[in-house]
C-alpha positions in Angstrom: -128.7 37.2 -167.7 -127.4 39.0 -164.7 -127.6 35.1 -163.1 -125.1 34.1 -165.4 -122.6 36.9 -165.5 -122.7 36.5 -161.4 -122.0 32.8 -161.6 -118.8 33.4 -164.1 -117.9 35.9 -162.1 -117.5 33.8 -159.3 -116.0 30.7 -161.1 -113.2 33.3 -162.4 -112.8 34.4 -158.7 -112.5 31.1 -157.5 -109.9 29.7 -160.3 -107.6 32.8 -160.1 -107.9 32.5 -156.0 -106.7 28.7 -156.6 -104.2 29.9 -159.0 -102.8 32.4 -156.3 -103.0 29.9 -153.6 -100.9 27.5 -155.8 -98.6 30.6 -156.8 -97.8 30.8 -152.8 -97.3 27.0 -152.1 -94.3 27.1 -154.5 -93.1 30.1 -153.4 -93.5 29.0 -149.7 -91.5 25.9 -150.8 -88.9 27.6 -152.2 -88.5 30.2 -149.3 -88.5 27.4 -147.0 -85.2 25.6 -148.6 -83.7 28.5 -148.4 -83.8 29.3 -144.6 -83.4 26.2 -143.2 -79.9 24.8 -143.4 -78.7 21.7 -145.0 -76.8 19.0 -142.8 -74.3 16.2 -143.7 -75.2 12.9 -141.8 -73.0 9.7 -140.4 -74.1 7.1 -138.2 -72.3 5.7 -135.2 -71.1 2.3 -135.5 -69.5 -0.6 -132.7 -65.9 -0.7 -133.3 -62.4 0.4 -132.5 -61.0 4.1 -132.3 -58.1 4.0 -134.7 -54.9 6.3 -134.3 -52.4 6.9 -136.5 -48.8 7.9 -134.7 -46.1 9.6 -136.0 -42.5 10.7 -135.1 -38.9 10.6 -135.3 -36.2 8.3 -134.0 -32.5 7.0 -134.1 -30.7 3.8 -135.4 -28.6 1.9 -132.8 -26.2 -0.5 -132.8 -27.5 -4.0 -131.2 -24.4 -5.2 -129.7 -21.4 -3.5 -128.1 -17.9 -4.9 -128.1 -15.6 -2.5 -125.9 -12.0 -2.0 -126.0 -9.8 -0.2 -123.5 -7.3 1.9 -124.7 -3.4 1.6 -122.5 -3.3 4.2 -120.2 -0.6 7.3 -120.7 0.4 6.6 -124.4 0.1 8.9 -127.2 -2.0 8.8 -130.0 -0.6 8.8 -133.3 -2.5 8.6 -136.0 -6.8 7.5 -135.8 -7.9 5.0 -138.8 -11.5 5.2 -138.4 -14.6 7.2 -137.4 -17.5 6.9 -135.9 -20.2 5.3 -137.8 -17.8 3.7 -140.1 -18.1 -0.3 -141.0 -14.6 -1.9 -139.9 -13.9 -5.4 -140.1 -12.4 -7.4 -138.0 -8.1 -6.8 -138.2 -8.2 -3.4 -139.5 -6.6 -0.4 -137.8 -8.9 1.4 -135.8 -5.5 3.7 -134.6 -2.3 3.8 -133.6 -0.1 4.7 -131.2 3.6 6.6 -130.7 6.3 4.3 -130.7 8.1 6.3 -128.6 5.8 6.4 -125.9 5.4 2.5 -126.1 9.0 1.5 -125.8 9.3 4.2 -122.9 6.7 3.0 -121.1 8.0 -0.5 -121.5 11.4 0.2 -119.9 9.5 1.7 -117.2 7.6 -1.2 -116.7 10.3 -3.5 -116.8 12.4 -1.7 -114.3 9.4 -1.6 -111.4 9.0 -5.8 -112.7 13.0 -6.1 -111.4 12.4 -3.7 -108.3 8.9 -5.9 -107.4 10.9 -9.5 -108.1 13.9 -7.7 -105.8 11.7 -6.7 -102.8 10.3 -10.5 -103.2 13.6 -12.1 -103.3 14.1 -9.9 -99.7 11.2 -10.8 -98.3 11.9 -14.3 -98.9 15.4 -13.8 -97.1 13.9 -12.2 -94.3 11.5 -14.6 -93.5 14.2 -17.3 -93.5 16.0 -15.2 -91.2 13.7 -14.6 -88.6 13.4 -17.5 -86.2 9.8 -16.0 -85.0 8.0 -13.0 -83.7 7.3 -11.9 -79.9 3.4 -12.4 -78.8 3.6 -8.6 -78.2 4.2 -7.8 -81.9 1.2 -10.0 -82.6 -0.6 -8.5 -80.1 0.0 -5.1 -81.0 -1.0 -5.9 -84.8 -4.4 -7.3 -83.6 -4.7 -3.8 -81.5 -4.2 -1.9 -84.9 -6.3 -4.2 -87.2 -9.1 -4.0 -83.9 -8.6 0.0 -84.2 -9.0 0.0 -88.0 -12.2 -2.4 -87.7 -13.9 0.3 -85.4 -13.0 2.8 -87.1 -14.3 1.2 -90.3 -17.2 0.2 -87.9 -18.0 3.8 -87.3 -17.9 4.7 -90.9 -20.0 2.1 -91.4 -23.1 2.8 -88.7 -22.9 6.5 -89.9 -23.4 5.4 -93.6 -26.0 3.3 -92.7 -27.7 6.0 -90.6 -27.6 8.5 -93.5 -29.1 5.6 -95.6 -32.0 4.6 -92.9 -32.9 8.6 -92.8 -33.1 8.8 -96.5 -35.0 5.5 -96.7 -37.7 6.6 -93.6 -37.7 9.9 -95.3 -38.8 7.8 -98.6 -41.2 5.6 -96.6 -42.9 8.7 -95.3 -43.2 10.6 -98.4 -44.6 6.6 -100.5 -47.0 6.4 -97.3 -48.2 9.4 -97.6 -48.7 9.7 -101.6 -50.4 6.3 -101.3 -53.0 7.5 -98.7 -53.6 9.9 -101.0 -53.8 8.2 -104.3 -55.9 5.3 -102.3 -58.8 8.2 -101.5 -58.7 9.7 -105.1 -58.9 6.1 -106.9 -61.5 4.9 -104.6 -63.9 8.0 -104.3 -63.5 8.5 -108.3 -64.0 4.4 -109.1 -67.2 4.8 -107.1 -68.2 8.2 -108.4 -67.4 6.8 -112.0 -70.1 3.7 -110.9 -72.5 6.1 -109.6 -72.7 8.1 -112.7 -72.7 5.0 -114.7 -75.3 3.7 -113.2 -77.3 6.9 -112.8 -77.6 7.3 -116.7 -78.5 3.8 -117.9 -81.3 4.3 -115.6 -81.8 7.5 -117.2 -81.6 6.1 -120.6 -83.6 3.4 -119.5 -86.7 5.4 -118.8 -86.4 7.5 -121.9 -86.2 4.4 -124.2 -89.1 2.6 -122.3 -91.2 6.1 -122.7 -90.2 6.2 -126.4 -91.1 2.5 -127.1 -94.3 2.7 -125.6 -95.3 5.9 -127.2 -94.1 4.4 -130.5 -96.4 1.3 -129.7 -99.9 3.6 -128.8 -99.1 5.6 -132.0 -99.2 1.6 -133.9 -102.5 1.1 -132.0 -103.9 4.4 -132.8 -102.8 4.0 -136.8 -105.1 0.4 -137.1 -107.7 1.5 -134.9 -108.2 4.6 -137.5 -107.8 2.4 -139.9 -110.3 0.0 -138.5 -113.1 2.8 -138.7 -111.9 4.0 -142.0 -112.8 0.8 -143.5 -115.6 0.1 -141.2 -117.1 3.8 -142.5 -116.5 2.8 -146.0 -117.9 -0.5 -146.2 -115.0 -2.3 -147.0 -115.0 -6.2 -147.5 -115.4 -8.4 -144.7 -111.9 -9.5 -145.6 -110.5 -6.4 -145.2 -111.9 -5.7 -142.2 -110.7 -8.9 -140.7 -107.8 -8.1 -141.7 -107.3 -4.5 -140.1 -109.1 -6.0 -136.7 -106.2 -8.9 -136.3 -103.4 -5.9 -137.2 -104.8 -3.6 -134.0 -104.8 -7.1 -132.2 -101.5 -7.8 -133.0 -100.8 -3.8 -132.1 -102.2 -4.1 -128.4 -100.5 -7.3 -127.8 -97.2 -5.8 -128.7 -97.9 -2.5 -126.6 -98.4 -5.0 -124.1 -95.5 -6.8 -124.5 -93.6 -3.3 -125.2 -94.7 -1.9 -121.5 -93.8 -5.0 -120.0 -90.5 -5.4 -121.4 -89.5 -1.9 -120.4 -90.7 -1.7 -116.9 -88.3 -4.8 -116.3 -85.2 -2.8 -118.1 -86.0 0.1 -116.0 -86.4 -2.0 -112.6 -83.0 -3.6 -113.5 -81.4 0.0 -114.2 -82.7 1.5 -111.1 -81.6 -1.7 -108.8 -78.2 -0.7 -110.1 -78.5 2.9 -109.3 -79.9 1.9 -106.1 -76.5 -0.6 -105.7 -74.4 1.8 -106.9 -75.6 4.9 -104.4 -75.2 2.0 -101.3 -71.8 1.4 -102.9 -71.0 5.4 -102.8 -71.6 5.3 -99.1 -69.4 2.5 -98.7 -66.3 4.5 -99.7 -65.3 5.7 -96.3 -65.5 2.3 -94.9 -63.4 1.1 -98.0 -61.4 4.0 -97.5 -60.2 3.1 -93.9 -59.4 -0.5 -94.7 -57.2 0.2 -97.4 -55.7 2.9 -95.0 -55.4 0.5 -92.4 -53.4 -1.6 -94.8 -51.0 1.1 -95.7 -50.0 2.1 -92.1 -49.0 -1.6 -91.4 -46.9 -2.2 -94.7 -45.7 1.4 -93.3 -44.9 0.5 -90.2 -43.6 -2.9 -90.9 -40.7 -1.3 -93.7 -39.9 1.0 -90.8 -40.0 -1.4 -88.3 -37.2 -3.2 -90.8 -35.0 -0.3 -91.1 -34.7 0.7 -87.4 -33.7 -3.4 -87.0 -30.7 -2.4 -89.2 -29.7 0.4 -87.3 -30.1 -1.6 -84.3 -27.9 -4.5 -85.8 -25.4 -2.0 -87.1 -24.7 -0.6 -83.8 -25.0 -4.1 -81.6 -21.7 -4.6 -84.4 -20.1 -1.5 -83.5 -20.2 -2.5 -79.6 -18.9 -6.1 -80.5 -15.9 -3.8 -82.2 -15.4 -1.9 -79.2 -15.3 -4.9 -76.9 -12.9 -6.5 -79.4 -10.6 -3.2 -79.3 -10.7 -3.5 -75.2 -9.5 -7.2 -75.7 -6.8 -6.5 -78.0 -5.7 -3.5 -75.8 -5.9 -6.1 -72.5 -4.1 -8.8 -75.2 -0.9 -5.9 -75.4 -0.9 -5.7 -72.1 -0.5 -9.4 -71.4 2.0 -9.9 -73.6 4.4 -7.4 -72.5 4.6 -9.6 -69.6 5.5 -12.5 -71.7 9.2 -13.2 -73.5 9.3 -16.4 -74.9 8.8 -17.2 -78.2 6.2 -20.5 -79.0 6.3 -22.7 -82.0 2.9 -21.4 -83.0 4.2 -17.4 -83.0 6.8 -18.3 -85.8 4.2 -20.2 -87.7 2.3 -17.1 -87.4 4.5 -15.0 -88.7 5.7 -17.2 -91.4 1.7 -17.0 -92.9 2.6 -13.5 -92.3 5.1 -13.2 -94.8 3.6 -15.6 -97.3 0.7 -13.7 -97.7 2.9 -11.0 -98.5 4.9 -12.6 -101.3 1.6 -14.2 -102.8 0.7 -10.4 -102.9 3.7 -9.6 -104.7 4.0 -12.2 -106.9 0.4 -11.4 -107.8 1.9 -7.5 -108.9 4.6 -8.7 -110.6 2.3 -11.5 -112.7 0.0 -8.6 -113.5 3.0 -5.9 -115.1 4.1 -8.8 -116.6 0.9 -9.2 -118.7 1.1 -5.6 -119.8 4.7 -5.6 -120.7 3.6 -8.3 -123.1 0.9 -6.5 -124.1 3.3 -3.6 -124.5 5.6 -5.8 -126.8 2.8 -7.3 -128.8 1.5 -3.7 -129.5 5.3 -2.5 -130.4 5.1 -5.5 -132.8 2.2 -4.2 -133.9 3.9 -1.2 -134.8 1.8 0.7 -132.1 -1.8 -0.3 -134.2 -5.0 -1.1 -132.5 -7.0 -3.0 -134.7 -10.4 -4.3 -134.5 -11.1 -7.7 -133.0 -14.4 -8.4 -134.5 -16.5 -7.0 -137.9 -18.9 -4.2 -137.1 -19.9 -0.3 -136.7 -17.4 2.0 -135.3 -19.9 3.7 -132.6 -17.5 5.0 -130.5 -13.7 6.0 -131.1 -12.8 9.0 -128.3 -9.0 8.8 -128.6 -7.5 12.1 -130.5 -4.3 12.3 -132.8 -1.5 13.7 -130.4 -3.4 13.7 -126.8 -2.3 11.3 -124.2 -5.0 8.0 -123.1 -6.3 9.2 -119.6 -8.3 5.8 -119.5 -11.5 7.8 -119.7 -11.9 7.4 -123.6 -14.3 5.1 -125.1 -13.7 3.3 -128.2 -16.4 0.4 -129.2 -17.6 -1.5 -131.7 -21.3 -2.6 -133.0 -21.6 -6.0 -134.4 -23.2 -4.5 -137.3 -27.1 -4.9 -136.2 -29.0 -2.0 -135.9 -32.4 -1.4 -134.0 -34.4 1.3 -134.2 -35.7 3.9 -130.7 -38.4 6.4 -130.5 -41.0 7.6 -128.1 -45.1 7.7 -127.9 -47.2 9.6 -125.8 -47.7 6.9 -122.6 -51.0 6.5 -123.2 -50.6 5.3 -126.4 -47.6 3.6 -125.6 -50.1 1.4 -124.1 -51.3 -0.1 -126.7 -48.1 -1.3 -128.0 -46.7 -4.2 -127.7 -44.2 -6.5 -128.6 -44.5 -7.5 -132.7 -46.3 -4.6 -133.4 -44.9 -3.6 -137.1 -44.0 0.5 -137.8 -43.4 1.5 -141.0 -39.5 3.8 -141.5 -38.8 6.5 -143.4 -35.0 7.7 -143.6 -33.0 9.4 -146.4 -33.5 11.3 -149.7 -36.0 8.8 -151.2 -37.8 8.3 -148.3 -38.4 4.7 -149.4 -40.7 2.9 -146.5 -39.5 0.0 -144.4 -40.8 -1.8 -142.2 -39.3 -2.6 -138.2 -41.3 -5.1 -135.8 -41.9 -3.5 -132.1 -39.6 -6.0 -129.2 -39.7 -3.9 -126.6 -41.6 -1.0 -124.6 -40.4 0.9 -121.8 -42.4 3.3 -119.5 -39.9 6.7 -118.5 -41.6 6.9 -114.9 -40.2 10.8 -115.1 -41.8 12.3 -118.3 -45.1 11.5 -120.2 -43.6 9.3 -122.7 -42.9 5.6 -123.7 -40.2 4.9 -125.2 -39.4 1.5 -127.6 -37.3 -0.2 -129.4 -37.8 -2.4 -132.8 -36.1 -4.9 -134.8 -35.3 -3.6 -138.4 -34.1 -6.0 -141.1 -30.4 -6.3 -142.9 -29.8 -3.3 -144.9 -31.7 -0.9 -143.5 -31.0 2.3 -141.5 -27.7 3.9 -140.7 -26.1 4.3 -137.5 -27.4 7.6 -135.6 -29.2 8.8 -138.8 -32.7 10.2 -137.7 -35.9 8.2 -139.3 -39.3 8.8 -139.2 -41.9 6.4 -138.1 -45.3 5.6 -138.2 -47.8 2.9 -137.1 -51.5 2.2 -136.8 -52.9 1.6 -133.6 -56.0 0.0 -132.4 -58.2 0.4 -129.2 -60.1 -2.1 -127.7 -63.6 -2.7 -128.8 -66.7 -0.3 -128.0 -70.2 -0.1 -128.6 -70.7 3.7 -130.1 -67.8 5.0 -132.4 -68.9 8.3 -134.0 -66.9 10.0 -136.3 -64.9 13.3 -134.5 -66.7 15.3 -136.5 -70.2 14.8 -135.3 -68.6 15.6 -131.4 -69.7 18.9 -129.5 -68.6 20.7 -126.4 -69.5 23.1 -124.2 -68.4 24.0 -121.2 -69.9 21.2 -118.9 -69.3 18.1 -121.5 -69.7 17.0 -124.5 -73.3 16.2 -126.7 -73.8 15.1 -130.0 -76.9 16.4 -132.5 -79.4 13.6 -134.2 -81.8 14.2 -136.5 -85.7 13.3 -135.5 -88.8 14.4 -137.2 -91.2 16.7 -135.2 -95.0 16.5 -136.0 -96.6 20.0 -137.2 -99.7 21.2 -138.6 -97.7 21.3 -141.9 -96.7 17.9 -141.6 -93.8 16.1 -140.7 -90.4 18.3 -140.2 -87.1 17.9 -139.4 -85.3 19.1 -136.1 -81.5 18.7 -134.7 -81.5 17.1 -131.2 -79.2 17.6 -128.4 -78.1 14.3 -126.7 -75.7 14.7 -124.2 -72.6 11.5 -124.2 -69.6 10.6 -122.1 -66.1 10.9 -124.1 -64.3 7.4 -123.0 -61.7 7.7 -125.9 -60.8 9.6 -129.0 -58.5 10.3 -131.9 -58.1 12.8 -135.0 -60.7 10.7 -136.6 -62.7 9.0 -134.3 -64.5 9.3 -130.9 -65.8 6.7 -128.7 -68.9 7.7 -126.4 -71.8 6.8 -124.6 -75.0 8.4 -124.2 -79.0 7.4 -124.7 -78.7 7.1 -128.5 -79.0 4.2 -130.8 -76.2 3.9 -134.1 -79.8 3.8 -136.0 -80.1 7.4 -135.1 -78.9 9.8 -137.7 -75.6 12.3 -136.6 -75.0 15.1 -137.6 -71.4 15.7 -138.7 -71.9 18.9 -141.0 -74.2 21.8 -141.7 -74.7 24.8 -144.2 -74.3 27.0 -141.3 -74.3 26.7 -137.3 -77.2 25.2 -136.0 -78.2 24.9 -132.7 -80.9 22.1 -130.7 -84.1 22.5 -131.6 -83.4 24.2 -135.2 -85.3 23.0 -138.3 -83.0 21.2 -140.7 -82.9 19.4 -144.2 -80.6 16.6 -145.1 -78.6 17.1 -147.9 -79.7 15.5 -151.5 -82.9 15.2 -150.3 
């Protein structure tokens, strides 16, 4: 009797310990997935880093047709603005009357006084049987004196010009010594690095391929005895000895493979540390090539100098001639066939000159008279956009006012950052936005242009009929591509700290609870990025799960859980 109630006893002990135990499990469970944080995962992908660029511009006019408003005549009336259509014949503005037939009278008068002084200088010319060899003489001593003195003007221009151009030569010389070290010792550097972590990745991925292979082996050959123990069939057993077959050969294969990866990597670390060593050697050729193009330009320069004063010597023997030439002909009286015929080409230079003077008044007295016909209006000589109209109702021309016309195109301007500028080029399509309905259109890229002074590019697009409106402000937006790499991660799952950048992977741990779930740090090279989107390299695979959110901040090493499962 006391036997029995011992033996219940126990069984009760036993099922309410089992109970308990079962009790804690789930509790333990639910503990558990509430500590450890939940993650959001991506994967990295080969691809292109997209950008999306926006920003603000102006419409232009595409073609210019200038006028030039007449000089000291006052405006009477303007017709137009700018930014106005116009076509072609209408008044653009008008002029005084007043002024125009004032200015007219005064024209004509200096056209009588010019054709006067002509009809003189023809007289005189008739009249003058020839000039002494002295007066000819003494005007090649004046025109020798003006040529040296120009001559002097001239060597001291070019001096100033040959300073400021050694000055530049220097200053280029100098910047590209400079730039040639810092390109050469960071292209090398960049190699060195390069190469220094492909052989680092190489030996972690041959270490985790060959540890996955044992693990493979180890799996059939416990397999192998499991069967073996429990007296499987012959069949099965067969069966499990040609998998661990199969599993050697391909740990085999496995260790083989990834010695040769890791050979190749370290011959180009080995290639790319020789290289490093080479830069000073590189460094003094391409040094060696800058001092001669150096030398050379100012080699050039100083010839110019040279040449420019070897002119003004040539000048000063020509003065001492035509001072000797005075003196000789002071000695001589008689007046030679060939003096007259000098002096006759003299004087018909001079009246080709004036007739020249008066030809030229005469064109703007007719303009004058056409305008006066006009009743002082300026209209427009071709269909377009007023872009331009500078004269004012009652101010005087001073010849510095602009007045011009767009043929009625319009392009589009705005700017980039340069290094997206880049990647645009011509036919590129951007998407405008103007007005109050902010309807979208869309302009094709023909030209990009690189300000070498500021940070930007700026270009210029084609927009179709229609669209735009001179010097209104649009905004604009495009879609740009890089080129092509092999890891593209989205920006969220991108870290840094304060010596680069790493990215955190999910990868199971093995426990004596079983398998669980850890957040590792990789470390990765930032070659490009945008809002969205960041290309990198660094010893993962796009296989590998990223992380890109969490339930809270998590740190490398820290047990996680994916969400939803």
């Amino acid at each position: 009797m006391e036997r029995k109630k011992i033996r219940k006893w126990c069984r009760d002990g036993f099922l309410m310990f089992l109970g308990a135990m079962a009790v804690f499990t789930v509790l333990s469970r639910s503990l558990d997935s509430l500590t450890v944080p939940q993650v959001g995962t991506s994967y990295g992908k080969m691809g292109n880093v997209n950008y999306e660029i926006k920003g603000d511009g102006k419409f232009l006019a595409s073609g210019i047709t200038y006028l030039n408003p007449q000089e000291g005549l006052k405006v009477q009336s303007v017709g137009k603005t700018a930014g106005q259509k116009v076509e072609a014949g209408e008044v653009l503005f008008a002029y005084q009357l007043e002024g125009i037939q004032k200015k007219k009278e005064e024209l004509a008068l200096s056209i009588e006084k010019m054709k006067l002084e002509l009809t003189q200088s023809e007289v005189r010319s008739k009249q003058i049987p020839g000039i002494s060899e002295e007066t000819l003489a003494i005007q090649s001593l004046d025109a020798a004196k003006r040529a040296l003195d120009f001559g002097y003007q001239d060597l001291e221009e070019l001096r100033r010009e040959s300073d400021e151009k050694l000055a530049k030569l220097k200053r280029d010389y100098n910047q590209s010594m400079t730039q040639s070290e810092e390109e050469m010792e960071e292209e090398t550097r960049r190699q060195y690095r390069t190469a220094e972590r492909a052989y680092d990745a190489a030996v972690a991925k041959k270490e985790s391929a060959v540890k996955k292979a044992e693990r493979e082996v180890i799996d059939c050959e416990e397999k192998l005895d499991r069967l073996e123990d429990e007296g499987a069939s012959d069949e099965e057993i067969l069966k499990a000895r040609k998998a661990l077959d199969r599993a050697n050969e391909d740990l085999e294969e496995v260790r083989e493979e990834q010695s040769l990866n890791v050979e190749a990597a370290k011959a180009a670390l080995n290639s790319a540390e020789e290289d490093y060593g080479d830069v000073s050697a590189g460094r003094r050729t391409a040094a060696e090539a800058l001092k001669s193009s150096y030398e050379s330009s100012v080699e050039a320069v100083e010839a110019q100098i040279k040449a420019g004063e070897k002119s003004v010597r040539n000048l000063e023997e020509a003065l001492s001639q035509a001072e000797l030439a005075v003196s000789n002909a002071r000695a001589r009286d008689a007046v030679t066939a060939a003096e007259n015929q000098q002096e006759q080409t003299a004087s018909g230079l001079d009246r080709q000159v004036k007739q020249l003077d008066i030809t030229k008044a005469e064109e703007q007295l007719n303009a004058l008279e056409a305008l006066e016909a006009a009743s002082g209006e300026v209209t427009a000589p071709v269909s377009g956009v007023v872009t331009e109209l500078a004269v004012v109702p009652g101010k005087t021309v001073t010849g510095d006012e602009l007045v011009a016309i767009g043929d009625g195109r319009l392009k589009f301007e705005g700017t980039v950052e340069k290094k997206l500028g880049e990647l645009i080029t011509a036919g590129t399509k951007i998407n405008l936005q103007y007005g109050e309905s902010r309807r979208t259109y869309e302009a094709v890229v023909d030209s990009v242009d690189f300000l070498s002074e500021e940070e930007q590019a700026h270009f210029t697009a084609s927009v179709q009929e229609d669209t735009g409106i001179l010097g209104a402000t649009a905004a604009f937006s495009l879609n740009l591509t890089s080129r092509q790499y092999t890891q593209v991660i989205p920006i969220a799952g991108l870290r840094q700290e304060s010596d680069g950048y790493y990215i955190l992977v999910v990868k199971p741990q093995k426990t004596i609870l079983g398998e669980e779930l850890t957040a590792e740090k990789i470390p990765v090279e930032l070659l490009e990025k945008s809002s969205t989107q960041a290309a990198v390299q660094g010893a993962f695979s796009n296989t590998d799960q990223l992380i890109v959110s969490s339930s809270r901040i998590i740190e490398a090493g820290d047990r996680v859980r994916i969400s939803g499962e």
